[in-house]
C-alpha positions in Angstrom: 128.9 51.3 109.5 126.2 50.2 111.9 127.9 47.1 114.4 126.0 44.3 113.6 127.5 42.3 116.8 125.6 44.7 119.1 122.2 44.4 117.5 119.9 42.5 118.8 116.9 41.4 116.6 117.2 42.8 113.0 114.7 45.7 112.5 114.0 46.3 115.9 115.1 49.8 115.6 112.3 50.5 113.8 110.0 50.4 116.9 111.7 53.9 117.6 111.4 55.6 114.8 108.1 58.2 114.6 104.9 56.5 113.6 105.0 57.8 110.0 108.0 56.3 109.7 107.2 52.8 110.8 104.6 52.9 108.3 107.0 54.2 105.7 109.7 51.1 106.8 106.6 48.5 106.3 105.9 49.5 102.7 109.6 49.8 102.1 110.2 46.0 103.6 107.7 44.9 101.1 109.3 46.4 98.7 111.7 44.3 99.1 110.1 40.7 99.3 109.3 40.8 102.6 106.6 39.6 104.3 105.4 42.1 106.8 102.3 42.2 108.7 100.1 45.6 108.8 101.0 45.8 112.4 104.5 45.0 112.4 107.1 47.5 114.5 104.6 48.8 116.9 105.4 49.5 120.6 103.2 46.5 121.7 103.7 44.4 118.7 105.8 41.3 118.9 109.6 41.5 117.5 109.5 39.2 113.8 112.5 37.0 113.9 113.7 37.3 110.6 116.8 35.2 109.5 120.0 36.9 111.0 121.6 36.1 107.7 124.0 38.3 104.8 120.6 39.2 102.8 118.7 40.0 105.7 121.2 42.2 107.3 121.6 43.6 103.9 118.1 44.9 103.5 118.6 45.9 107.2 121.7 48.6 106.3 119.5 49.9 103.7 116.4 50.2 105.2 118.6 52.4 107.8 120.6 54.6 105.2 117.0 55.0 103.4 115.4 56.2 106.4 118.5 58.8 107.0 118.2 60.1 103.8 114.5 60.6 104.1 114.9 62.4 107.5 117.8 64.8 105.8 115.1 65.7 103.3 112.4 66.5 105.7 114.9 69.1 106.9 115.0 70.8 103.7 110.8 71.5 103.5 110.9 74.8 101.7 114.1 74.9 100.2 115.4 73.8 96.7 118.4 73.0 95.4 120.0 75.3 92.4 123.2 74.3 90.2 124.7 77.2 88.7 127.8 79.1 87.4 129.4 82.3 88.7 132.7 83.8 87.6 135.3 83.7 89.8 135.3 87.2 90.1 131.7 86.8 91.3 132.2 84.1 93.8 135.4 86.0 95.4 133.1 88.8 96.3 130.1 86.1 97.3 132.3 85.0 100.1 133.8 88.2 101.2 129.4 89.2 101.6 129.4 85.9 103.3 132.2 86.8 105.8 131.5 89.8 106.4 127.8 88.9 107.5 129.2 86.0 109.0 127.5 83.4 107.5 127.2 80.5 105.2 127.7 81.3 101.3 124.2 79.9 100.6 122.8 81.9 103.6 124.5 85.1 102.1 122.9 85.1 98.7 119.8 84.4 100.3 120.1 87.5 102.2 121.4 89.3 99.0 118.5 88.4 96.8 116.0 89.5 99.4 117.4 93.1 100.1 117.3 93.8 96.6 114.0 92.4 96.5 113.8 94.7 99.1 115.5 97.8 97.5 113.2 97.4 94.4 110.1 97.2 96.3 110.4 100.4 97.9 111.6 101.9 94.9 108.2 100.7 93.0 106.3 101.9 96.5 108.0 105.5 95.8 107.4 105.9 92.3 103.5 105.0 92.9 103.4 107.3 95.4 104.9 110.0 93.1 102.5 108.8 90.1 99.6 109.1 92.8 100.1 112.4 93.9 100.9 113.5 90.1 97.3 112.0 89.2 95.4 113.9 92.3 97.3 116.7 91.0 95.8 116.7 87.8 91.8 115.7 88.9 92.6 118.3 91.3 93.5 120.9 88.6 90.4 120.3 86.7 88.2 120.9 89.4 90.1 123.7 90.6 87.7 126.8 90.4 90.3 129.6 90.5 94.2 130.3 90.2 94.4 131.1 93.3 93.2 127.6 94.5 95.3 125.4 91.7 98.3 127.8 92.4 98.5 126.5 96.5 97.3 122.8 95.6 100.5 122.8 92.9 102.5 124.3 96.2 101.4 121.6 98.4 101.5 118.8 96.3 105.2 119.8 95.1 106.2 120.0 98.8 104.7 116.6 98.9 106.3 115.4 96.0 110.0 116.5 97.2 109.9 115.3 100.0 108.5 112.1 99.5 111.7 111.8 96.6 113.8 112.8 99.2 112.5 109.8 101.5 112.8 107.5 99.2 116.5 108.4 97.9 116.9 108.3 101.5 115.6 104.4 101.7 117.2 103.3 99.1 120.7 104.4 100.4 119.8 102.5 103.7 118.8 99.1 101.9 122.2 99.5 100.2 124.6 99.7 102.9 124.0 96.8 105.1 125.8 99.0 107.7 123.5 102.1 107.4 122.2 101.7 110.7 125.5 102.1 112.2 126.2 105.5 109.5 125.7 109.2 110.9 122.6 110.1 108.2 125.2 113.1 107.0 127.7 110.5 105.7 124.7 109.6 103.3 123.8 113.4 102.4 126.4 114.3 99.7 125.2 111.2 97.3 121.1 111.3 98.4 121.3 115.1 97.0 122.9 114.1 93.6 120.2 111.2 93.6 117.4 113.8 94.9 118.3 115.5 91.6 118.8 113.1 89.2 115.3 111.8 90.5 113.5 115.2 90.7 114.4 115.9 86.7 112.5 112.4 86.3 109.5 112.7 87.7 109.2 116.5 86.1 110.0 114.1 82.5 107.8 111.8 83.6 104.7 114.3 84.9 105.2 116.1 80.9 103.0 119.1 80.3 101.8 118.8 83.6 105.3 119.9 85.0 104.4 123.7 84.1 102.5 123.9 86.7 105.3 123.6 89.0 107.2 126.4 90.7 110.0 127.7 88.6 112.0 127.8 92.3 114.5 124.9 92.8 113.6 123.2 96.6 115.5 123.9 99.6 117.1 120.8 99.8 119.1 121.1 102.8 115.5 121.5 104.6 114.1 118.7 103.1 117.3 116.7 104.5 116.7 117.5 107.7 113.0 116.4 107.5 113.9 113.4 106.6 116.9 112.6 109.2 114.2 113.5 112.0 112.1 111.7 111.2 114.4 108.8 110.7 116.1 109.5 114.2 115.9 106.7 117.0 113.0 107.4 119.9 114.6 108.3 123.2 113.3 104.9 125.0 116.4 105.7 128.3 114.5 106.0 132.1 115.8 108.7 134.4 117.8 107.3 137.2 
């Protein structure tokens, strides 16, 4: 509680406070019955000698815990406040996220909810991709003036189309281990093949009759690993000595 017998003039204190807040304090003193000049609390005003009495001192404490609040609110510009309910089960593993990143619970599922925001963007960035080459594919195929020529653009564009899955099964695994950076990429390769094929029989669903024009050969997967990896691998930034 603020010591009243080290004081000095009640209100004074508000000649310190930012000019919005002086303002604020005025209208807030009128509020209250007082009778406060449009001027009052500035640097080169005079100090108002209110009664030093129980209701004056009173509005004083307020006035002070008022203005705390609305400076603990400023803080929070941007943010919102959320009441909800999460099994236990769910919480435990909330705050084993939160120590393991080291911070605050509220800081973890922020950081949750925005790498899964993450993880589904690139996922939606892939499969347009994939739907973008499927539809050049296809004006490309009606245009096409020979065999020959449809036969290598089909070539090409699968090529394209495996690898680009590969890169994205590959993204997705990193967005998903929040240690991924500090992985070898071949700890990752056993499950980015199953996905590669789990993902490759859904785009050929997806692409329908327009699958048949694909190669009957299954990719070299092992190649298309290593594409990606190299791609993927840290620039050599050391200076000879």
């Amino acid at each position: 509680m603020y010591d009243y017998l080290q004081r000095g003039i009640l209100f004074s204190w508000i000649k310190k406070i930012p000019q919005v807040d002086r303002h604020w304090a005025r209208v807030y003193l009128q509020r209250k019955g007082l009778s406060v000049q449009a001027n009052a609390f500035e640097v080169l005003s005079a100090d108002i000698p209110y009664p030093d009495d129980a209701h004056h001192r009173e509005i004083d404490s307020q006035l002070r815990n008022a203005w705390r609040q609305r400076k603990a609110r400023r803080k929070l510009s941007g943010r919102k406040a959320y009441n909800f309910i999460l099994t236990s089960s769910s919480k435990k593993k909330l705050d084993t996220i939160a120590q393991d990143m080291r911070s605050t619970v509220t800081d973890a599922l922020r950081n949750v909810i925005e790498l899964e925001h993450q993880r589904i963007e690139v996922h939606k960035n892939a499969l347009q991709e994939v739907k973008d080459e499927a539809r050049r594919l296809k004006e490309l195929s009606n245009t096409a003036q020979t065999i020959s020529d449809i036969r290598q653009v089909l070539k090409a564009t699968e090529e394209a189309l495996y690898l680009q899955t590969m890169k994205s099964v590959f993204s997705q695994l990193q967005l998903e281990n929040r240690f991924a950076q500090h992985v070898p990429p071949d700890a990752l390769k056993e499950e980015a093949l199953l996905r590669f094929h789990i993902a490759r029989q859904d785009t050929m669903k997806g692409m329908g009759l327009l699958a048949h024009g694909l190669t009957v050969r299954f990719p070299d997967t092992e190649e298309l690993w290593q594409k990606v990896i190299s791609n993927n691998q840290p620039s050599d930034t050391s200076l000879e000595t």
